[in-house]
N, C-alpha and C positions, 0 to 999 in steps of 0.2 A: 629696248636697250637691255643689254645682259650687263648691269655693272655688279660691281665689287658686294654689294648688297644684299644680292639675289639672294644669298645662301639661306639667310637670315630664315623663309620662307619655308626650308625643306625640313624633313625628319624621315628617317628610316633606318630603321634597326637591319637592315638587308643588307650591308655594306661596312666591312671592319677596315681599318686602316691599312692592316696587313699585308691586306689584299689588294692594297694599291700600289701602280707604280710611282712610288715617291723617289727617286736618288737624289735630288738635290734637296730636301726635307731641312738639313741644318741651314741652308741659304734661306728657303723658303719662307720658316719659321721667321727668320730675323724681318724679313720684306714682311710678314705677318705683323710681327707688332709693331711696324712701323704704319699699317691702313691701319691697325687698332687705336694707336695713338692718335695719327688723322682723323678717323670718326669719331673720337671719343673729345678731344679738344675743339671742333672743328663743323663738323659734317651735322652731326647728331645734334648737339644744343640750335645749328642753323634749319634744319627741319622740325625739331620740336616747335619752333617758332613758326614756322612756316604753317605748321600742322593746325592752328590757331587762326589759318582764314577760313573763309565760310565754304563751307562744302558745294555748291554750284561753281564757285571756282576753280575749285581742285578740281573737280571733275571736268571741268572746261580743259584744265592743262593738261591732266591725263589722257584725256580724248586726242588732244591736239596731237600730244607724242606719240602715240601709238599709231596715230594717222599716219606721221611720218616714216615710220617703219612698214607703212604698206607696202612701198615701192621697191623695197630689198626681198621682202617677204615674193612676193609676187617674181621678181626673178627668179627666185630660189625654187620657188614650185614649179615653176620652167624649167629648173636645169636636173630637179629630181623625178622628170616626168610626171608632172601632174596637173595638164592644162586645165581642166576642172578648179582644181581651185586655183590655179595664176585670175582664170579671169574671175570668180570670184574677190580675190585681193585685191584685183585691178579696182573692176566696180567699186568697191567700195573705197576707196581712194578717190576717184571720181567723186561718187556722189557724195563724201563726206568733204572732200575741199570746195565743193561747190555749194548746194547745197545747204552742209554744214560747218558753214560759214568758217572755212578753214580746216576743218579736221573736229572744233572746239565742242561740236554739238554731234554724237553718235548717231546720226538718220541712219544709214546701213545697217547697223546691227537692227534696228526697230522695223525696217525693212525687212527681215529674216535671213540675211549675207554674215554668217559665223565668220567671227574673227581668226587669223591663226597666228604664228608666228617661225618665222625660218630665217633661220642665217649661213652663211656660206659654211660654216661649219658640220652643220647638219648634212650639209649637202656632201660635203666632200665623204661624212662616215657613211652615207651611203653608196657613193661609189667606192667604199672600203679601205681606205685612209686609215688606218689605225689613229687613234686617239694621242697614243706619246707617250710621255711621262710627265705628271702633275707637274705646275708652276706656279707657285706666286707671284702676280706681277705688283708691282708697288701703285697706290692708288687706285687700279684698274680689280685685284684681288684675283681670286681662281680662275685658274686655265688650264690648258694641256698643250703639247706643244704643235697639235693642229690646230687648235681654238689659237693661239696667238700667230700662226702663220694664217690664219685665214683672217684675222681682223680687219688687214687693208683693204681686203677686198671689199669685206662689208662694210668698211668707211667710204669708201667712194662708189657705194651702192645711195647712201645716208644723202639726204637733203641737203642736209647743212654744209656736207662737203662742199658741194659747188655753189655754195653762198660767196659772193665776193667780197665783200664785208667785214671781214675779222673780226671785229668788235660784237658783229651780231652773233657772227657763228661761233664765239666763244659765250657768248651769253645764252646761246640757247643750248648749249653743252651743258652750262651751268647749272642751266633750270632743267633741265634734265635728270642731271644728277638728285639733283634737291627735291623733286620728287618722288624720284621712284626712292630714296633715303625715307623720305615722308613715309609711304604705303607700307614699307615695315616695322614702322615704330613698335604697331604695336599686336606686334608677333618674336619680337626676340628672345620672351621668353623663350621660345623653344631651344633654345641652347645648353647643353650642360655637359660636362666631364670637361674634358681636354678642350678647347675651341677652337685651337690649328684641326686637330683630326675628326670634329664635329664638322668643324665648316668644308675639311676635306671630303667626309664621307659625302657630305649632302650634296657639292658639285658635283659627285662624279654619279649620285643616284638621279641627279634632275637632268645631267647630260646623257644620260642612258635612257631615261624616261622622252627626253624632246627628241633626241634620234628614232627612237621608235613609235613618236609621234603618240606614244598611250599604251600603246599594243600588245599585250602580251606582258604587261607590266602591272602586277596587282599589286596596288598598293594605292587605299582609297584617300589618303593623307595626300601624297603626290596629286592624286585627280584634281582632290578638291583647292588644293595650294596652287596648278595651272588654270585653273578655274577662274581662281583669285587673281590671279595675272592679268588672265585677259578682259575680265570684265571688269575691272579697279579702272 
């Protein structure tokens, strides 16, 4: 899941606000403190909470989501040519719903099958999609205006999409959210100065950094913060 959150995670002095394409900044801003106000009344006190079960279970939920994003991941590497790791991704989807009793227990990784992660947006900047102009979307938080045209697609790539259920597929949204909200608690320090062009800069270093999959991208902060991603 790339939600609203993620930013929390980044740092890099590589990246001035300037130098982004912002024009709708004054819209953007306002949709800013309205996720601020959401997390900060809402989101945040319900993960702090959360943050307070026992660690084998977080780690069970975490397992479980990330499982679920195999199945998109694993397209994706398809459509950016690179059957190598599709069937990687594949496998481990497999063996970790099976197996691993749903996703909840990481057998694959312990197997030696690296986790990755890819959404159609990646994809599309590789067949050369220009990125856009920044957005902030309300509750969902940074985007560009390929990352928000490419969303649907990676929704009805998403498990949950073709759950019939409503009740379910809104609760495992939920707990979606409330997790990966959890995994940053306690890294927010890293924020400081302005926090609209903080949280600007770092989308646009972490969407530069996962298109190019690492490559050519020094910046040992980012490594170790996708690091933290896939193995949390």
């Amino acid at each position: 899941m790339r939600g609203y959150f993620l930013i929390f995670i980044l740092f890099s002095s590589s990246l001035y606000a300037e130098d982004i394409n912002d024009p709708f900044e004054d819209i953007n801003r306002v949709t800013f403190e309205f996720n601020e106000s959401l997390d900060r009344n809402f989101l945040k006190p319900v993960a702090q909470t959360y943050s307070k079960a026992p660690k084998p279970i977080k780690k069970g939920v975490t397992n479980f989501f990330n499982n679920l994003e195999e199945v998109e991941t694993t397209v994706n590497q398809v459509l950016q040519g690179k059957p190598k790791l599709a069937l990687n991704d594949l496998t481990r989807f497999v063996i970790n719903s099976t197996i691993g009793l749903g996703g909840f227990i990481d057998i694959a990784t312990k197997m030696g099958l690296t986790r990755h992660e890819e959404d159609f947006d990646q994809t599309l900047a590789l067949w050369g999609v220009p990125s856009g102009p920044y957005i902030m979307l309300p509750a969902l938080g940074p985007s560009s205006l390929r990352d928000t045209l490419s969303r649907p697609f990676s929704s009805f790539l998403s498990v949950t999409f073709h759950m019939t259920e409503s009740d379910v597929n809104i609760a495992l949204k939920g707990i979606d959210a409330l997790e990966t909200r959890e995994r940053l608690l306690e890294i927010e320090s890293l924020i400081y100065g302005d926090r609209y062009d903080f949280v600007k800069d770092s989308y646009i270093q972490y969407l530069n950094y996962e298109v190019k999959d690492g490559v050519d991208v020094e910046d040992e902060f980012l490594e170790e913060m996708d690091d933290f991603l896939i193995d949390q």
